[in-house]
Residue frames as qw, qx, qy, qz and C-alpha x, y, z in Angstrom:
[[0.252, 0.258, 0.915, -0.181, 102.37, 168.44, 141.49],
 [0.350, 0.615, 0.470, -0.528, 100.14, 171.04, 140.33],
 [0.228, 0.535, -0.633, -0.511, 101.85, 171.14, 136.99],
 [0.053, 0.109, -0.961, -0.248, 102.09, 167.69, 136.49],
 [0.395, 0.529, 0.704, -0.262, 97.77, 167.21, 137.12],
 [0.320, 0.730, -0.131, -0.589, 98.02, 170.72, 134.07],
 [0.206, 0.476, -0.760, -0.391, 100.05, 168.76, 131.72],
 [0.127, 0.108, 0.984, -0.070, 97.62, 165.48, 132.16],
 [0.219, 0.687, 0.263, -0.641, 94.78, 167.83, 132.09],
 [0.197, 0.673, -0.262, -0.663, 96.48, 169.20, 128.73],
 [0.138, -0.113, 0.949, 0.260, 96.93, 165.84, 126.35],
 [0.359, 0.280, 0.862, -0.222, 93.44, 164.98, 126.52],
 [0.012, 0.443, 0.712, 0.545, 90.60, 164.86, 123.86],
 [0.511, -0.204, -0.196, -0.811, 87.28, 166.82, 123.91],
 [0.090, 0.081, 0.945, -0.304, 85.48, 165.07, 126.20],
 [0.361, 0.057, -0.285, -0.886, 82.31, 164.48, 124.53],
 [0.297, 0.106, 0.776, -0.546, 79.08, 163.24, 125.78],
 [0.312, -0.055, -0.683, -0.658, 76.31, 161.39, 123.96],
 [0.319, 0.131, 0.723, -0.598, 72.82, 161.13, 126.22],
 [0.445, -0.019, -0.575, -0.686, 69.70, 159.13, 125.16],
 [0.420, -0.119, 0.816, -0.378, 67.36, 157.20, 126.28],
 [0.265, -0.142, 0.874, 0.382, 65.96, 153.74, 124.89],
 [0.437, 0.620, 0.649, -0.055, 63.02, 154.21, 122.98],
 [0.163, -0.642, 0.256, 0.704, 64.87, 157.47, 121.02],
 [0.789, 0.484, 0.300, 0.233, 64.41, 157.06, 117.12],
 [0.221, 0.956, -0.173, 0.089, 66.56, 159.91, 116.70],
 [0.567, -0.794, 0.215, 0.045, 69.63, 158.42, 118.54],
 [0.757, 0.167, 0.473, 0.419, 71.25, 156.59, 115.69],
 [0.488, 0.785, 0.272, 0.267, 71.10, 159.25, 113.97],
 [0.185, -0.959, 0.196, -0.092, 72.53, 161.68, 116.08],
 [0.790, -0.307, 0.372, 0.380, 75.58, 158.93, 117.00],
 [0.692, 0.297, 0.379, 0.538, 76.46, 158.60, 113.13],
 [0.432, 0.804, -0.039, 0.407, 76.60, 162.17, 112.34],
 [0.660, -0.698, 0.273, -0.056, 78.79, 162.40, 116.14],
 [0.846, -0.161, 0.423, 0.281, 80.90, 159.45, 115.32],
 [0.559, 0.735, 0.245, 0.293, 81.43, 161.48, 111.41],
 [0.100, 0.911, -0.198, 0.348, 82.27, 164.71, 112.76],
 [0.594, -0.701, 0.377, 0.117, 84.97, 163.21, 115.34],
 [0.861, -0.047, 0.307, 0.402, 86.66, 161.43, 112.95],
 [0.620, 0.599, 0.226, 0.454, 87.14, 164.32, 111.16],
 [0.290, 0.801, -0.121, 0.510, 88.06, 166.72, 113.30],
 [0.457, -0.520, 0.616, -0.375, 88.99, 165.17, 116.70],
 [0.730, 0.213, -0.567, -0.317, 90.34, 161.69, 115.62],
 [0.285, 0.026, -0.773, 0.567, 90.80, 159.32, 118.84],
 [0.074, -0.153, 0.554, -0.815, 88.43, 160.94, 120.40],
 [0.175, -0.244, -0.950, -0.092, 85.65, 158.91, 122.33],
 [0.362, -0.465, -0.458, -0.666, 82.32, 158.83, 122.46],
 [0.076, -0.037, 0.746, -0.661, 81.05, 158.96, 126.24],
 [0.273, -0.317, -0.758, -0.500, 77.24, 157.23, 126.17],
 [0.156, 0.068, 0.677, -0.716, 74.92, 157.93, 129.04],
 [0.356, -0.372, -0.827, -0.226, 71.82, 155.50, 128.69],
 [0.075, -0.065, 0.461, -0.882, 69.23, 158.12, 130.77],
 [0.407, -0.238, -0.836, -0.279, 67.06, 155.54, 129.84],
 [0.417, -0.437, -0.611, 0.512, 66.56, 155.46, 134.31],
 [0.115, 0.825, 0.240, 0.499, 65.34, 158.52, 135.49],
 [0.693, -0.674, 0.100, 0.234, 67.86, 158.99, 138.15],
 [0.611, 0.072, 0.331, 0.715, 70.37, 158.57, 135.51],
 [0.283, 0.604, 0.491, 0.560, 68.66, 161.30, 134.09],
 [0.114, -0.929, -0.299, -0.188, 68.34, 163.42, 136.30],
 [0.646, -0.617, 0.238, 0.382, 71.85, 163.39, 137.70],
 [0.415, 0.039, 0.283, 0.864, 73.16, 164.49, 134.31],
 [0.281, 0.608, 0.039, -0.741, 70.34, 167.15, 134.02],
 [0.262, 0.251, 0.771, 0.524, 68.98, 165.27, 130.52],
 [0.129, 0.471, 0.036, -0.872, 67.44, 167.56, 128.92],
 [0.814, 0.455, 0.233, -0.277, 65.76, 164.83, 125.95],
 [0.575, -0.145, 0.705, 0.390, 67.51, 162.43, 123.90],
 [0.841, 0.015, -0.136, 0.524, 69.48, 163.04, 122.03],
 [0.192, -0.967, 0.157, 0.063, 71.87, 165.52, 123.70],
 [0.812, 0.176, -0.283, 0.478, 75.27, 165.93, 122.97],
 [0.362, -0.885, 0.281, 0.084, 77.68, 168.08, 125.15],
 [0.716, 0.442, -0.194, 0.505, 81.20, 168.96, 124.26],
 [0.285, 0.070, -0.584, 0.756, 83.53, 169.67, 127.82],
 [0.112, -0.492, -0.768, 0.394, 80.01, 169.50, 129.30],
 [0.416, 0.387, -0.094, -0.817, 78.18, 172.28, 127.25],
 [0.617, 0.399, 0.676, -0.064, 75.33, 171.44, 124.86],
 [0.543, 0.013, 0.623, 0.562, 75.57, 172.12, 121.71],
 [0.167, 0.667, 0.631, 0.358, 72.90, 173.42, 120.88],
 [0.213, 0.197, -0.196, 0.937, 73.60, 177.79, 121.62],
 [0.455, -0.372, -0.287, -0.756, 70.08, 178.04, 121.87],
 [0.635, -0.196, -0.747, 0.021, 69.69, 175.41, 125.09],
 [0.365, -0.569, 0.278, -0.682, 67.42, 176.63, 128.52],
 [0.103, 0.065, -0.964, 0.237, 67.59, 174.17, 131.11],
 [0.483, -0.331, -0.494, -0.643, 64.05, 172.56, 131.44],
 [0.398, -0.425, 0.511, -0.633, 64.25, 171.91, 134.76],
 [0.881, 0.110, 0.277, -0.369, 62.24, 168.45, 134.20],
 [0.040, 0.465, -0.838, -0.281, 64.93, 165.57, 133.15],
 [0.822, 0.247, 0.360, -0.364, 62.03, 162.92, 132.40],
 [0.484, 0.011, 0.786, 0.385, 63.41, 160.56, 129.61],
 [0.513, 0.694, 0.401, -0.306, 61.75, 161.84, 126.68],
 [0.616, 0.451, 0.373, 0.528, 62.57, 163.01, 122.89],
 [0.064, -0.738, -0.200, 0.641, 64.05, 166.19, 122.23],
 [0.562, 0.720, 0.342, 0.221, 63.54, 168.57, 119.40],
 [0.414, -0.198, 0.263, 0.849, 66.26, 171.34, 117.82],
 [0.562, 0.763, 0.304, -0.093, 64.67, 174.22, 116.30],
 [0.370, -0.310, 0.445, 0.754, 67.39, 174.96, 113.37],
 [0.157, 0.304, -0.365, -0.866, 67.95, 176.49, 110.27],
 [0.131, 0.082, -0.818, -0.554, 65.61, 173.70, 108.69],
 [0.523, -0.395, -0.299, -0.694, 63.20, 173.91, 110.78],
 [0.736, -0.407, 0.491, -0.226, 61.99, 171.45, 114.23],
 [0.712, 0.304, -0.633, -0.007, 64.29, 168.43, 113.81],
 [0.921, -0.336, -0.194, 0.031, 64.94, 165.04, 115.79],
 [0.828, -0.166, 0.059, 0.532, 68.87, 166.11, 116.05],
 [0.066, -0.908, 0.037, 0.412, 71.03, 168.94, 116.13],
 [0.597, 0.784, 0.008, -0.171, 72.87, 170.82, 113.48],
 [0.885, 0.208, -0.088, 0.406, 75.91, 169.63, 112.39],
 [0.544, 0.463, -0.216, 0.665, 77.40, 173.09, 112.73],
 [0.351, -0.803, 0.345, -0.336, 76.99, 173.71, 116.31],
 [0.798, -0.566, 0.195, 0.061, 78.72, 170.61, 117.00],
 [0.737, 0.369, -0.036, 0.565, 81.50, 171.21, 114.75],
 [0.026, -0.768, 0.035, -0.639, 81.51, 174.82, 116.31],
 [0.122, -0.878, 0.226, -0.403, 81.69, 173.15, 119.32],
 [0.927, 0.347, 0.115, 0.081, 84.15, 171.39, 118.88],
 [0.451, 0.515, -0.043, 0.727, 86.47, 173.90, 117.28],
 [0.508, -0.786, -0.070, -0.345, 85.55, 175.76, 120.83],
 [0.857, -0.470, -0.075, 0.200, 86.82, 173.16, 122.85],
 [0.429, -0.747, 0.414, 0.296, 90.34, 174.43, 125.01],
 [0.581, 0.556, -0.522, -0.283, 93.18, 174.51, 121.88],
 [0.114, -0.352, 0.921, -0.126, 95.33, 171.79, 124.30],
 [0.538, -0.028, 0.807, -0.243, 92.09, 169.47, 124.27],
 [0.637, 0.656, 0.220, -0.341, 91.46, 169.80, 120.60],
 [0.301, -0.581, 0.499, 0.568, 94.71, 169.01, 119.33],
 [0.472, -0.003, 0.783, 0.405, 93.05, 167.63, 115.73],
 [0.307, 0.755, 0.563, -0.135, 90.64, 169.83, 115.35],
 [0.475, -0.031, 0.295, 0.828, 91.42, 172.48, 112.71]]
């Protein structure tokens, strides 16, 4: 039994997690380069939205400001402290280019290429 939940377990995609909430300008943005980097290196694999629009919603995923992604429930970002305070609100990324509305392409390719080898089977 416990084999057969491992081997169901094993098949799957990256389970990857797109949080925002509606008033985001940044959230398109963050989708399309999201929706890019899956087709290219995790084709099939779907986008999970969470509208933390509510602040219940929000706080029951710990939101942490739109947009957030998470890949097998990590963020993306290496640099992420939990703010304790899940309020709907914009969040910022400091990266290589400075504060931006969205994170850097290569932590979520990075994690990504992270994710367990069985749940990454396209990623290369």
């Amino acid at each position: 039994m416990a084999s057969a939940r491992r081997a169901r377990a094993d098949s799957r995609e990256p389970s990857v997690e797109l949080l925002w909430f509606n008033d985001c300008p940044n959230h398109p943005a963050a989708r399309a380069m999201l929706g890019q980097l899956l087709a290219e290196l995790a084709p099939g694999t779907e986008i999970k939205d969470i509208d933390a629009t509510d602040p219940a919603v929000a706080q029951r995923h710990r939101f942490p400001g739109s947009p957030t992604i998470r890949v097998d429930g990590r963020d993306v970002d290496p640099s992420i402290q939990d703010p304790g305070d899940y309020t709907p609100r914009c969040r910022l990324y400091w990266t290589v280019e400075g504060l931006q509305g969205v994170p850097e392409r290569a932590w979520i390719e990075s994690a990504l290429r992270a994710s367990p080898p069985s749940r990454r089977r396209a990623v290369k």
